[in-house]
N, C-alpha and C positions, 0 to 999 in steps of 0.2 A: 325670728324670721324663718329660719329654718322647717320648724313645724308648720308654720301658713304655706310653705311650699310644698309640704308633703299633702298638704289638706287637714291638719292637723289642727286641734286647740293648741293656742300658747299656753303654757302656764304661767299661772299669775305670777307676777314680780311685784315685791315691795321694796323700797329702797328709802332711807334718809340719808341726808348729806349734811355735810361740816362743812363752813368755812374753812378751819385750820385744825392743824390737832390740838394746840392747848385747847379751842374751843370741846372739841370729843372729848378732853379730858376732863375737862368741868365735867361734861355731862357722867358719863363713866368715868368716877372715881374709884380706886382701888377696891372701896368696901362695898361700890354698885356693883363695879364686874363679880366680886364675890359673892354677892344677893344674887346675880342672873346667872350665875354659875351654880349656884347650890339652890336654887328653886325651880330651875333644869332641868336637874339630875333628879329631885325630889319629888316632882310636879304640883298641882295643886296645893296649896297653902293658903290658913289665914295669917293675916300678917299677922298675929300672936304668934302660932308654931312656927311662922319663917327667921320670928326673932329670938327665939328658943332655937331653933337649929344653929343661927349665928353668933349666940350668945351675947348679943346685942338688944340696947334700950329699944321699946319698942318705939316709942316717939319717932328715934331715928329713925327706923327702918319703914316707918310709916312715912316720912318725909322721901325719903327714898322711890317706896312706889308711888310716890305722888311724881314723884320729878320724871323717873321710867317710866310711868303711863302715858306722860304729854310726849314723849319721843317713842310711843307705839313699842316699845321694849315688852314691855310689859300688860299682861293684859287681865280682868277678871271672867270669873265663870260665871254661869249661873246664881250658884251659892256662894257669891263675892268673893273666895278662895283668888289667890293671884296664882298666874303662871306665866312662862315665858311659852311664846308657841314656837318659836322658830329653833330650830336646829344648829344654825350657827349664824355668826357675824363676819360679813367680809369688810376687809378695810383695805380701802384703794387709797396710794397718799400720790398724787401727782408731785413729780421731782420740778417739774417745769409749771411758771403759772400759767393758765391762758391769758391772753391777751383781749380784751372786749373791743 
């Protein structure tokens, strides 16, 4: 809001949400945070050299960016290579539920 007040563009915001955290945690399991962590830092990748870097079955890691593409984690290039675009991940956990 800020920026519309200066006369400014917003910049764009992307957001997904969880129900709860074990929900997040299905989705980001230890070895996905470890794929979006190290494909990152690394950038573009086919999932073959992403599963050489993690020393992991490819199958898995293929299953993986299947599961990270449908929650927008993950995205491909041009030359189908996967990468992560964003910079970081914030995680809001409400202490208190709302009330509908």
């Amino acid at each position: 809001m800020q920026a519309i007040e200066r006369g400014e563009s917003p910049s764009p915001y992307f957001g997904i949400g969880f129900e709860s955290l074990p929900q997040f945690f299905a989705v980001f399991t230890p070895r996905r945070w470890e794929l979006v962590s190290t494909l990152r830092r690394s950038g573009p990748l086919s999932i073959a050299g992403l599963a050489r870097q993690l020393h992991r079955n490819y199958k898995n890691v293929h299953d993986d960016i299947v599961a990270l593409t449908q929650w927008e984690t993950v995205r491909r290039d041009e030359d189908h290579r996967v990468f992560v675009p964003w910079d970081e991940i914030d995680l809001r956990l409400p202490l208190v539920q709302k009330v509908a």
